[in-house]
N, C-alpha and C positions, 0 to 999 in steps of 0.2 A: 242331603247332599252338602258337603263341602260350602259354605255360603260364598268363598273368595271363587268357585269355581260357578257355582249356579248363577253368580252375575254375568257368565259370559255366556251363558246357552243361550239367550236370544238372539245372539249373537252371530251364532254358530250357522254359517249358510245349508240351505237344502239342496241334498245332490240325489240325483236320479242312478241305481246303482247299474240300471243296461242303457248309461250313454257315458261309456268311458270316456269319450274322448271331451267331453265337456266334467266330467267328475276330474278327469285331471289337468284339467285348464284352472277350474277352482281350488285343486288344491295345492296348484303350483304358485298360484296369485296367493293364498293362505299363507306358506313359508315365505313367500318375498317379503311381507309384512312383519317376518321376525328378525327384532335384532341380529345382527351378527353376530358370529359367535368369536371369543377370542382365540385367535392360534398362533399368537404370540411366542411360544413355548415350544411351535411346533412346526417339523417340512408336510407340508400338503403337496402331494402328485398325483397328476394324473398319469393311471398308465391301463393298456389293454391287456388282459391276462389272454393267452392261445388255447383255445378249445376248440370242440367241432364248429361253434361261431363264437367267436370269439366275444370276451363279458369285457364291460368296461368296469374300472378301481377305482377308487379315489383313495390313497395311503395317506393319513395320517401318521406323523413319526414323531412322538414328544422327546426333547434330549433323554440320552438313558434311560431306553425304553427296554424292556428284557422278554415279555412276552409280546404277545399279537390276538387279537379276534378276528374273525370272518365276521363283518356283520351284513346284517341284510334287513332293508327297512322294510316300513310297515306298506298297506295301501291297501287290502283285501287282495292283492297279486295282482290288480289292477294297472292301480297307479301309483308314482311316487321314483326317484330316478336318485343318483349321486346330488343331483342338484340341490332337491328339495330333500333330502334326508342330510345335505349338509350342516345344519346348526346341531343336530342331534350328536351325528357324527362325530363332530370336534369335540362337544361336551364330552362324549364319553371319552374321548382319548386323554382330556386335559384331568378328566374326574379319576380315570383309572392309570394314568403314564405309559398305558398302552398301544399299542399301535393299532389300529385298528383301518380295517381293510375295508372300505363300503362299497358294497358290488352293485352296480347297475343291473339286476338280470333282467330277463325278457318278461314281455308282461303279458295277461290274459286280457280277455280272449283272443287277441290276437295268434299270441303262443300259449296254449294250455300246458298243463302237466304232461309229461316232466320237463318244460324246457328250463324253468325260472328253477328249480330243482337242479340241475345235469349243472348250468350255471353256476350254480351256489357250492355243490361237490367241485366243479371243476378248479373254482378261485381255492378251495381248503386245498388241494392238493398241490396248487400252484405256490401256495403261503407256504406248504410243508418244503417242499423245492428248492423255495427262494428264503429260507428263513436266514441262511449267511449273510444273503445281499439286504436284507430288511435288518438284521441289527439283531435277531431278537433267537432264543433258543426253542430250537424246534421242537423241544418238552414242552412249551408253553406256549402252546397256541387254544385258542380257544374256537367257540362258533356261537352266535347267538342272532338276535334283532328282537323287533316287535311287531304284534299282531301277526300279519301274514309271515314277517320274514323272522318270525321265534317260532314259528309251526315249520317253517323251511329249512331254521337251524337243526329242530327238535329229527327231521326227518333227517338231512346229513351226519347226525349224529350215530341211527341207525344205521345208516349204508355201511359208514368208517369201519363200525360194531362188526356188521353183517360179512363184508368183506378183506376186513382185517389192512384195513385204509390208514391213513394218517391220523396217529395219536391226537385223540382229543383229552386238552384238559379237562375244560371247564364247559356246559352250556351257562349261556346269560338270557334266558327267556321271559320277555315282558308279554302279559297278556297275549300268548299265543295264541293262532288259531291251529287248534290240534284236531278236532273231529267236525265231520262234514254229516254225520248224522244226526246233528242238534236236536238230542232227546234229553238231553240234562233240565232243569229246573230254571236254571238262568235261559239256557236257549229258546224254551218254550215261552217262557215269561217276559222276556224284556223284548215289547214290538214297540216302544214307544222310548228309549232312554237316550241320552245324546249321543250324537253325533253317528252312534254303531249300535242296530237294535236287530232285531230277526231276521225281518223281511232282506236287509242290508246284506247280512251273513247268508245268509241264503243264495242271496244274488252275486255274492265273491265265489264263492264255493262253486256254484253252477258256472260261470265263467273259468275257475280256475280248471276244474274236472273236465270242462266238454265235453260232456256227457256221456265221460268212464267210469268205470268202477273204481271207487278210492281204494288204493295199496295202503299200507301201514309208512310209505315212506311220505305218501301226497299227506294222507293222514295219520301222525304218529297214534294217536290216541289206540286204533285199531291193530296195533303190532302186539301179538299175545304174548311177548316175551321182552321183558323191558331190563333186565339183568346186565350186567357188563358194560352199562353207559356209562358215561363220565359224568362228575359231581354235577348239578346244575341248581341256580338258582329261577324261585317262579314268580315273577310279581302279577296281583291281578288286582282288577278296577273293581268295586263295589257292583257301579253298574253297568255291568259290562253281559252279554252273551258267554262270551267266554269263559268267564267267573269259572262256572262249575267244574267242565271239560277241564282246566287247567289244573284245580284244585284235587279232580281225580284224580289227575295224569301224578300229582305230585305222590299223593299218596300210595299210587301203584310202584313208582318207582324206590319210596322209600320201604316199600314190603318187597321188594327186589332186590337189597342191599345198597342200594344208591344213595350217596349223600345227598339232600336235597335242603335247602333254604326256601321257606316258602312265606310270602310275606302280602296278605291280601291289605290292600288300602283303603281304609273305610271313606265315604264320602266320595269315592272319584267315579271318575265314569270313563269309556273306552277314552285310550287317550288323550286322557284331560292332564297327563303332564306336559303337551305341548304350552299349557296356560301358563308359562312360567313363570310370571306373578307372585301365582298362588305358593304360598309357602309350602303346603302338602305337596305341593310339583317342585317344587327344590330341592326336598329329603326325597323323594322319590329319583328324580335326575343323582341326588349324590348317591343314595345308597345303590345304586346301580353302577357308579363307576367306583366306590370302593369295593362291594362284591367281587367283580374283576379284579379290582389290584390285589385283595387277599389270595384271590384263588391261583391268580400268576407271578405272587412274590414267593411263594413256600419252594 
């Protein structure tokens, strides 16, 4: 591991993954503890996008911004809000001159699939919409997150696909959580790694499903037909569960004809760019918001 990273796993508090509502007390206390992020550069609003229940936004909009993302943070579809996916949020806006749109959707188990889903389609179509009044050209819009919400993007990607929805450029997927069958090598293997190990994934997934059967949209990885999506980049953590799962997904989609950027980080572990510190979490933070701005400046 990473030595600037491994000094902070001791660190790193124990959360119990079936008492959401204390998993997301700790990890809202975890971001208050992070710097602020600069948005100097940048209008931050709040607004509520209109659907069957309405999602909450938070718009980022750096001067001369030309494209847009959908994004959708990470938390196992647990936890995690506009609040606490705010430092992330502004980075990427400030790293890519993007605008980026961070959705509050609904969380598990409270709301299973599809609600945090229906949400997530519903903000892309509302960004497609509103892309006059946002500043930015409705050619270039994107959709992405991490963890749970790049496995949320990876599935609105397919719906767009599926039902010939609002042009996606670009996916931006970090460590996504793409398959709920975790029979891969990392899934099996990592019951012990920071922060995000089996038992963990296990326990996101089982909340997330309530106890359906996964579709290819809850879970991208199982769509037999992965052709016609938009470019996408895949970043994944060493030690991570998801390692494999993502690294397949990448590979299927590039035997698909899909452009795909895949870029695995040795030494890190789930989420260990939160460590900002860490210089390996710096190149990771940047090349993530220049990914974006390559993909929505062409």
């Amino acid at each position: 591991m990473d030595p600037e990273l491994e000094a902070f796993v001791p660190l790193l508090p124990q959360i119990d993954p079936d008492d959401p509502v204390t998993t997301r007390k700790i990890f809202a206390e975890l971001v208050a503890a992070v710097p602020a992020p600069d948005i100097a550069g940048m209008e931050v609003e709040d607004r509520t996008v209109p659907a069957a229940v309405d999602v909450p936004v938070r718009i980022y909009r750096p001067h001369q911004a030309h494209g847009a993302i959908v994004w959708l943070h990470g938390g196992g579809w647990v936890v995690g809000d506009r609040d606490t996916e705010h430092p992330w949020a502004a980075r990427l806006a400030g790293g890519s001159g993007a605008v980026v749109i961070s959705v509050g959707y609904r969380l598990a188990p409270e709301h299973p699939f599809p609600a945090a889903f229906d949400d997530a389609y519903a903000v892309l179509a509302w960004t497609a919409e509103h892309a006059a009044e946002l500043g930015v050209d409705p050619d270039r819009i994107a959709v992405g997150g991490h963890s749970a919400g790049g496995g949320l993007a990876a599935g609105v990607a397919l719906r767009a696909r599926d039902e010939q929805g609002p042009p996606i450029r670009f996916q931006l997927l970090n460590q996504p959580g793409l398959d709920d069958r975790m029979e891969t090598w990392s899934a099996r293997n990592f019951t012990d790694t920071p922060w995000w190990n089996r038992d963990r994934l296990a326990a996101a997934w089982r909340h997330y499903l309530g106890g359906a059967p996964a579709s290819p949209y809850a879970a991208p990885a199982r769509a037999e037909d992965l052709s016609g999506l938009p470019p996408v980049y895949i970043a994944t953590a060493e030690f991570c569960p998801n390692r494999d799962e993502d690294i397949l997904y990448a590979l299927r989609l590039l035997q698909a004809g899909v452009p795909v950027e895949l870029h695995q980080w040795a030494g890190t572990f789930h989420g260990s760019q939160a460590i900002a510190s860490a210089e390996v979490s710096q190149r990771q933070i940047a090349e993530l918001g220049g990914a974006l701005r390559r993909a929505l400046a062409g």
